[in-house]
C-alpha positions as CSV (number, residue, x, y, z in Angstrom):
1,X,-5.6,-21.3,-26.6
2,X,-7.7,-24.2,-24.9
3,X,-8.5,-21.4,-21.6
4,X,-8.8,-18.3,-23.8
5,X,-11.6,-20.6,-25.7
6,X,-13.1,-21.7,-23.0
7,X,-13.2,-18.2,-20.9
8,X,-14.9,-17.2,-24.1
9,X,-18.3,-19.8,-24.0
10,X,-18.3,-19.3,-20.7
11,X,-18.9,-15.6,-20.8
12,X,-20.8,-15.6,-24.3
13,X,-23.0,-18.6,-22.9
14,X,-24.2,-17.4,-19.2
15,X,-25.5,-14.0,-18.0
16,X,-22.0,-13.9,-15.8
17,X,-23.3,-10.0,-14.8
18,X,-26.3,-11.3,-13.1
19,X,-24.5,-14.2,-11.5
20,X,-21.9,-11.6,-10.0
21,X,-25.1,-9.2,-8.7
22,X,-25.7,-12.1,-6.8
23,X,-22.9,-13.0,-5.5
24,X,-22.4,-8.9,-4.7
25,X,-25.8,-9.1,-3.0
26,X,-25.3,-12.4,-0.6
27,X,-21.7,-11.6,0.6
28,X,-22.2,-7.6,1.2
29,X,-25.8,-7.6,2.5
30,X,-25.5,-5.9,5.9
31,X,-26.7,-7.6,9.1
32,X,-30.3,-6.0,9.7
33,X,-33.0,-6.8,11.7
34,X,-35.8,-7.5,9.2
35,X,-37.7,-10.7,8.2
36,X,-38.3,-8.9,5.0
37,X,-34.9,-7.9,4.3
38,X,-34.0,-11.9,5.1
39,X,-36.4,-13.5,2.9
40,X,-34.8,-11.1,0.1
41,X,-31.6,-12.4,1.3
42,X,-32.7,-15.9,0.8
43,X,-34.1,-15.7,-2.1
44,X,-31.1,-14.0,-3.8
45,X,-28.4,-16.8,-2.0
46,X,-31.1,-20.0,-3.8
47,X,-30.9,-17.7,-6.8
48,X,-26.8,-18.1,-6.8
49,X,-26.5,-21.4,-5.9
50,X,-28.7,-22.3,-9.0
51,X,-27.0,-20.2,-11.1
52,X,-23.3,-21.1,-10.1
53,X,-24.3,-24.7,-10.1
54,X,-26.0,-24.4,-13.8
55,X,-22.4,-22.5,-14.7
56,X,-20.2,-25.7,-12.8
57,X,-22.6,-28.5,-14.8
58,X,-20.8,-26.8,-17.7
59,X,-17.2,-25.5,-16.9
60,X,-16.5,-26.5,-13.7
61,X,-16.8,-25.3,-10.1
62,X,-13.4,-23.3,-10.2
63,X,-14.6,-21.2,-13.6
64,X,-18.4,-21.1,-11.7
65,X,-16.4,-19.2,-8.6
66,X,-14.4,-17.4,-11.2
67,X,-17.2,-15.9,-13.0
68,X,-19.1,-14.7,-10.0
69,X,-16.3,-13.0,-8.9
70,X,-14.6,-11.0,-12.4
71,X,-15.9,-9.2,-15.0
72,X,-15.1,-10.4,-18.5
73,X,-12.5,-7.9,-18.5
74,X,-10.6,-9.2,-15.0
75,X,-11.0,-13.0,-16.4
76,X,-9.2,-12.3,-19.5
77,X,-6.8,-10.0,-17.9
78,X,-5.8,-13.0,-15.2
79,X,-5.6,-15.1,-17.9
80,X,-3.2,-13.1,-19.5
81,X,-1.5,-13.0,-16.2
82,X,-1.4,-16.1,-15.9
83,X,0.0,-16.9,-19.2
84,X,2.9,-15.0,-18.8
85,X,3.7,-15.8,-15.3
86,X,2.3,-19.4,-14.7
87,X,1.6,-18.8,-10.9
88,X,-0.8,-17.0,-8.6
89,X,-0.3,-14.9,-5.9
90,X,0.7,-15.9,-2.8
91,X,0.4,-12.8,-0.5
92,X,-1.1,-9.4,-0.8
93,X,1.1,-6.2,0.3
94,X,-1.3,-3.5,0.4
95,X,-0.8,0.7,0.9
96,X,-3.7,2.2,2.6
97,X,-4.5,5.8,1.9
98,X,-5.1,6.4,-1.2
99,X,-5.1,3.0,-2.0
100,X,-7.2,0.8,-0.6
101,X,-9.3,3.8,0.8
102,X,-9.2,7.5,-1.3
103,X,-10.4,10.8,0.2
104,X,-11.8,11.6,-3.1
105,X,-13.3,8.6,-4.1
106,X,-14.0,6.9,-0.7
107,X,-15.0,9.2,1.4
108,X,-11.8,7.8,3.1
109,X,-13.1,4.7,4.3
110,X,-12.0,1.0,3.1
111,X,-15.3,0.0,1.1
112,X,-16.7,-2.9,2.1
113,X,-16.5,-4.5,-1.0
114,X,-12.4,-4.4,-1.1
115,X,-13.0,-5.5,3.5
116,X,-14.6,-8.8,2.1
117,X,-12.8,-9.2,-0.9
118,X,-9.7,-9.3,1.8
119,X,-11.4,-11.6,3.7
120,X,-12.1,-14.1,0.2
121,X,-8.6,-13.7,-0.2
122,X,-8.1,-14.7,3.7
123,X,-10.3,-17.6,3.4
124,X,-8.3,-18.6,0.3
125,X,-5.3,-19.1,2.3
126,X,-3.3,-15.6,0.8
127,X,-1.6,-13.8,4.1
128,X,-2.1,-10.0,4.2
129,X,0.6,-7.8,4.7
130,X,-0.7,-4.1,5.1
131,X,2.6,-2.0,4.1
132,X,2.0,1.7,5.1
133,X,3.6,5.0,6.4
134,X,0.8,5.1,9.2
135,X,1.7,4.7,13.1
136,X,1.0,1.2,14.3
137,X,-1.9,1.9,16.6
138,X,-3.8,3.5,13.6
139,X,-3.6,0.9,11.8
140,X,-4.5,-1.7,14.2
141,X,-7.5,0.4,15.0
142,X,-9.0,0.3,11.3
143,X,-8.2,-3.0,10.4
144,X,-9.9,-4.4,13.5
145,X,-12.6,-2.5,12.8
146,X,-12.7,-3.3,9.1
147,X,-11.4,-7.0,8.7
148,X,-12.1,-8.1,12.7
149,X,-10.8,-8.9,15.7
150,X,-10.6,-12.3,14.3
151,X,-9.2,-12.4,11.0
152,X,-6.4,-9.3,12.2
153,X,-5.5,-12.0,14.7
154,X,-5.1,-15.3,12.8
155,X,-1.7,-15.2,12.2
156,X,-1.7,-14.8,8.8
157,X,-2.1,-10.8,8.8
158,X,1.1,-8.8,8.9
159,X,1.3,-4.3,9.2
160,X,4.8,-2.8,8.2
161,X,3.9,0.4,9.6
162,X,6.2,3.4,9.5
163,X,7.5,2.5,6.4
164,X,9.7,-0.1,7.2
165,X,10.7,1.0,10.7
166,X,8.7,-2.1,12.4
167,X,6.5,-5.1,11.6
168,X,3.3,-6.3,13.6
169,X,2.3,-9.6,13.2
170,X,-0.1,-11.0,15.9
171,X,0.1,-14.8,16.8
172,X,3.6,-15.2,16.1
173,X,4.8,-15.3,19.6
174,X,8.6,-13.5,20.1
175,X,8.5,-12.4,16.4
176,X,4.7,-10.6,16.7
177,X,6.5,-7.3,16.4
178,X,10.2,-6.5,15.3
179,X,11.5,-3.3,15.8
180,X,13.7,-3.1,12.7
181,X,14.9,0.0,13.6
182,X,16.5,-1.3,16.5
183,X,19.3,-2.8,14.2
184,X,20.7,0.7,13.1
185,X,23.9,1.8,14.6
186,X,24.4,5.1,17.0
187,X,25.6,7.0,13.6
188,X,21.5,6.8,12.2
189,X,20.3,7.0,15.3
190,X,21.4,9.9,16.8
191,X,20.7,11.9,13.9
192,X,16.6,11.1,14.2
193,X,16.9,11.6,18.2
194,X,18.9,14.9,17.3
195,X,16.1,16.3,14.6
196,X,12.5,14.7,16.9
197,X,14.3,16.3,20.2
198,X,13.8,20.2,18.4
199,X,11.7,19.7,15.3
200,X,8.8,20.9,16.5
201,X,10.0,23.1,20.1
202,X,12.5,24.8,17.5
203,X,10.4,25.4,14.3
204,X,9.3,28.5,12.5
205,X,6.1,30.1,14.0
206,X,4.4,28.9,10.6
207,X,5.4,25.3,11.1
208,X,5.2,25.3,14.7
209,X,1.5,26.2,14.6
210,X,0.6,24.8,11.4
211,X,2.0,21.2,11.9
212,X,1.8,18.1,14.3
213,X,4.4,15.6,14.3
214,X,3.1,12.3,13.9
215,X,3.2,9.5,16.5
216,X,5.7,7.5,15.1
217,X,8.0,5.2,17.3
218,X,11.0,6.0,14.9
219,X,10.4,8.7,11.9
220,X,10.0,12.0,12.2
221,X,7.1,12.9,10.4
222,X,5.6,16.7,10.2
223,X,1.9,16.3,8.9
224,X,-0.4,19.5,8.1
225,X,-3.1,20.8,10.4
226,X,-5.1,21.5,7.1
227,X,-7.3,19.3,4.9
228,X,-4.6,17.5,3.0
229,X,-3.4,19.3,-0.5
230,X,-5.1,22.6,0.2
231,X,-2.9,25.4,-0.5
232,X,-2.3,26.0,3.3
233,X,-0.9,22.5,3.3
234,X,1.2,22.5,0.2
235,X,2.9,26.0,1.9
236,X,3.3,24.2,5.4
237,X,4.4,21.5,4.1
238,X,6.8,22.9,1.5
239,X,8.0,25.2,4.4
240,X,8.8,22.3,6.8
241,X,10.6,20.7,4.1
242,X,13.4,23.2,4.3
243,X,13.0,23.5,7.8
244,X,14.1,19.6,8.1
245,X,17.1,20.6,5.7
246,X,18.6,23.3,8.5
247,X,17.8,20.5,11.1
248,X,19.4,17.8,9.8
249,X,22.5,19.9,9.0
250,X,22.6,20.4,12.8
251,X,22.6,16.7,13.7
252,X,25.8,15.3,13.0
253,X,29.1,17.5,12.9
254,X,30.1,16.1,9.7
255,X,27.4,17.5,7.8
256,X,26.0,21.1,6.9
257,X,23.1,23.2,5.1
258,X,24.8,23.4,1.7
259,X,25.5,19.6,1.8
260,X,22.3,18.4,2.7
261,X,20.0,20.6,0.6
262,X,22.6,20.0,-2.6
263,X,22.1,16.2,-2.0
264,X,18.7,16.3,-1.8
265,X,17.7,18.4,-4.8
266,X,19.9,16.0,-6.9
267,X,17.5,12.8,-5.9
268,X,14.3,14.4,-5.8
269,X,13.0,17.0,-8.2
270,X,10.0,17.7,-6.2
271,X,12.4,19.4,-3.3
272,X,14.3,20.3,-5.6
273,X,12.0,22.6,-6.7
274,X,10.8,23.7,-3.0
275,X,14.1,24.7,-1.8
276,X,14.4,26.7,-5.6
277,X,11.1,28.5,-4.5
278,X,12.7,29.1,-1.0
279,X,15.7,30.5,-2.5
280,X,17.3,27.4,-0.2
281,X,19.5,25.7,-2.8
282,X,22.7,26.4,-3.3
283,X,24.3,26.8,-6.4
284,X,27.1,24.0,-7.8
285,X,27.5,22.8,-4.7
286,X,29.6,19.5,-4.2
287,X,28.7,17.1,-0.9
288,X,31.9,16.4,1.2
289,X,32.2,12.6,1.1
290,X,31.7,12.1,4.7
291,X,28.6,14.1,4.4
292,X,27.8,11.6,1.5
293,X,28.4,8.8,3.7
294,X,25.8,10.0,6.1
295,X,23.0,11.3,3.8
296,X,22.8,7.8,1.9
297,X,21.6,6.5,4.7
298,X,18.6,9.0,5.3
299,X,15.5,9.6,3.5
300,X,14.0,13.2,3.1
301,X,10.7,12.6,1.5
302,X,8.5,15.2,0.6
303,X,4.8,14.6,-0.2
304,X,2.8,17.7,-1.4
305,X,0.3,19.1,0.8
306,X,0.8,15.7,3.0
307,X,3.9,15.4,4.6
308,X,8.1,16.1,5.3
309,X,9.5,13.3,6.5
310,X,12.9,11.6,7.6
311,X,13.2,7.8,7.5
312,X,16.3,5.6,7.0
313,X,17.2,4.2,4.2
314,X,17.8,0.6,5.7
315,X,14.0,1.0,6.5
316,X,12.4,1.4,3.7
317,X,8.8,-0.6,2.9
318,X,11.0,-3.5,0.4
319,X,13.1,-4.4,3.9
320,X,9.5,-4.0,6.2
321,X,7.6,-6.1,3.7
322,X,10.7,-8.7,3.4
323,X,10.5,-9.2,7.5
324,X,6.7,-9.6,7.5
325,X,7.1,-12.5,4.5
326,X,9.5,-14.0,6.9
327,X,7.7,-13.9,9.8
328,X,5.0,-15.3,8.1
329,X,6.3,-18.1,6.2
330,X,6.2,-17.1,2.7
331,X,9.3,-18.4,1.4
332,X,9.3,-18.3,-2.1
333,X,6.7,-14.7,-2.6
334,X,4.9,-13.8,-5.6
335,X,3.0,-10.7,-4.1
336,X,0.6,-8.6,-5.2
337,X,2.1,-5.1,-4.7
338,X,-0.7,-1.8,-4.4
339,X,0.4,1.4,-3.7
340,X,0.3,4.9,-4.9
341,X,3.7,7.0,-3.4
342,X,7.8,6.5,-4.1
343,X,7.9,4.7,-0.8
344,X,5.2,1.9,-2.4
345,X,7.5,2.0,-5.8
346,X,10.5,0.4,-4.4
347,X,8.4,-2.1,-3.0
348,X,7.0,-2.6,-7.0
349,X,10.8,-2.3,-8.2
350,X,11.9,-5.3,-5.5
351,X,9.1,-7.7,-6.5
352,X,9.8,-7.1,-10.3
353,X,14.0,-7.4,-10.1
354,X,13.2,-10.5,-8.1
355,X,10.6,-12.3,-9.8
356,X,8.4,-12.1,-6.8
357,X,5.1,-10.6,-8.1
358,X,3.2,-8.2,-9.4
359,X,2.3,-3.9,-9.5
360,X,-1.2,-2.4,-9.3
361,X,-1.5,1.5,-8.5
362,X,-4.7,3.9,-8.7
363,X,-4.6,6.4,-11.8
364,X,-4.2,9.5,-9.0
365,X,-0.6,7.7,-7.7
366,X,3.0,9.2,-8.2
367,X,3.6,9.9,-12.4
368,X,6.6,7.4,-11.4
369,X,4.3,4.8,-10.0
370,X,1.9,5.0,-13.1
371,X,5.2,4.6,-15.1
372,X,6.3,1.4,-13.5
373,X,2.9,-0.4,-13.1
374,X,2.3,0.7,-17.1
375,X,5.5,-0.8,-18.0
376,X,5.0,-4.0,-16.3
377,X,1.2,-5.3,-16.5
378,X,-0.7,-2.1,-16.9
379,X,-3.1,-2.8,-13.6
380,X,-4.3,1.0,-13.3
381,X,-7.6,1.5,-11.7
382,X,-9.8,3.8,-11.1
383,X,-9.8,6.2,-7.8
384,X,-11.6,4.0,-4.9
385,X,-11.7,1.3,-6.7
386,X,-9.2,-1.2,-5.0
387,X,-11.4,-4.2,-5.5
388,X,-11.3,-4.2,-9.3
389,X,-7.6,-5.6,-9.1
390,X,-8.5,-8.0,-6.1
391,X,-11.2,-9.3,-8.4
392,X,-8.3,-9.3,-11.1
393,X,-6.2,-11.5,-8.5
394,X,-8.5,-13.8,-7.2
395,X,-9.2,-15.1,-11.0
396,X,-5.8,-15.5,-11.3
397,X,-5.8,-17.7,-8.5
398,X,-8.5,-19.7,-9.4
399,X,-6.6,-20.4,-13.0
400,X,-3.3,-21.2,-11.3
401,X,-5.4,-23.5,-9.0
402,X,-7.1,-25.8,-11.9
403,X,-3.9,-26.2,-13.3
């Protein structure tokens, strides 16, 4: 009761909402080229330093950081975090779109208040793994533009991209990137040479012309040539869907149509219902055991309006993120895990049947997401707002650190 007391003075005794404005003000003021803009500057940064220190006099310098970072709300929430886990985090493992950045919320750009709060967390000695379905190349290009040339360089920044299929961590010498999908045997991977080799020269005049496949060194990935979730997109996407069904069933002699689209349906709802409203699935159909064998080991994902896409099991984001931890030294993990799909959910479900951290997602994410993260600690945000949770975190931090 002794921290919930003294969270409470602290916040009933100082203006903590100016003190954060502050704060706000001197870490995201852009570089400009203004004497005027500099004196404000100034005056804003003496302004923080009196108030932090006034708050430190008090409580402390660790509570003083804490308050000009969190809201009342986030405090009390790490505390409660805190409480029931008696630890802080110790990495980050972070989704992208729709995550960290939102179409509808953030213009689909990181904001810079989540870039710095990333780089507070850098600073703080926290790696950064960036866990996402994106090709590698993307990704390096916004990070370095975002976080740096610098901090995407230090060593202590990791990107599973592809969804598992590879990890990127620059500075690390022979183990800067590992090409996890190199371990598969010929079984896995001649099915994904088999389906890239014709998916797009052998595809419906609809796909053909209203898809790209993605640049991905191991996935196939069909993507719309529509703004993502328009109705051209969920038909595209819905029709490439089965399309990957009749390809699939062509890529290894032991498996067929009826097999693939009955296993499928059975795991996923959501294609279960697109091959339904393609009249594509059959009817009490049961999957020949070396088809089984097979299928287990390859992911059909469908995202409405967004993507179809094949991946293998064995490289899912849990055994990407689980490389990048061990590349980077983290031996005994309690992560903070954001992300909005099914891919990001296993990640969630790994970290929570292991001990090994904690599950934020933003209120637009998967229904099954929302489920998990509700059930756990109930870290829901708001659309674009990323940074609310980071703020959430780094409290925690600076609790488990004054311990």
């Amino acid at each position: 009761m002794r921290r919930y007391d003294e969270l409470y003075s602290l916040y009933e005794r100082f203006d903590t909402d100016t003190l954060r404005a502050y704060r706000d003000f001197v870490d995201l003021f852009p570089p400009v080229d203004s004497r005027v803009a500099l004196d404000y500057w100034e005056e804003a940064h003496d302004a923080l330093t009196e108030r932090t220190d006034d708050v430190a006099d008090v409580h402390g310098e660790t509570l003083a950081a804490l308050a000009a970072h969190a809201t009342r709300e986030q405090a009390f929430t790490a505390l409660d975090l805190h409480t029931k886990y008696d630890r802080g985090v110790n990495a980050l493992v972070l989704d992208v779109d729709e995550t960290l950045r939102s179409a509808g919320g953030t213009d689909n750009e990181i904001p810079r208040e989540t870039l710095h709060l990333l780089t507070v967390f850098h600073e703080n000695d926290v790696p950064i793994v960036v866990c996402t379905g994106q090709t590698l190349e993307n990704v390096k290009g916004f990070l370095n533009q975002g976080l740096g040339n610098e901090l995407f360089h230090s060593g202590d920044v990791s990107v599973v991209y592809e969804a598992g299929t590879g990890v990127f961590t620059p500075g690390h010498g022979p183990d800067t990137k590992r090409l996890l999908y190199e371990r598969l045997d010929d079984d896995v991977q001649s099915v994904f040479q088999a389906v890239r080799g014709r998916v797009l020269p052998d595809a419906p005049e609809n796909v053909r012309r209203g898809c790209h496949l993605q640049g991905n060194e191991f996935n196939v990935t069909l993507k719309p040539n529509y703004e993502t979730g328009s109705d051209d997109a969920v038909a595209v996407i819905d029709e490439a869907t089965v399309y990957l069904t009749s390809l699939l069933a062509d890529a290894a002699p032991v498996l067929d149509e009826a097999d693939v689209r009955a296993y499928y349906a059975e795991r996923d709802p959501e294609i279960a219902a697109v091959l339904d409203d393609a009249d594509a699935r059959p009817d009490d159909h049961e999957v020949d055991d070396d088809a089984l064998a097979l299928l287990e080991r390859v992911q059909l994902a469908y995202y409405e309006g967004d993507a179809a896409e094949l991946t293998a099991d064995e490289l899912d984001k849990p055994a990407g993120v689980r490389a990048a931890l061990d590349v980077l030294g983290v031996d005994d993990p309690f992560a903070l895990v954001m992300g909005d799909s099914k891919s990001d959910l296993r990640v969630m479900e790994w970290v929570a049947d292991a001990d090994a951290g904690i599950a934020a997602a933003p209120t637009h994410s998967s229904s099954r997401v929302i489920d998990h993260v509700e059930s756990t600690d109930g870290l829901v945000y708001d659309r674009g707002a990323a940074g609310d949770v980071l703020r959430t975190v780094y409290a925690l931090n600076r609790l488990a650190a004054s311990e």
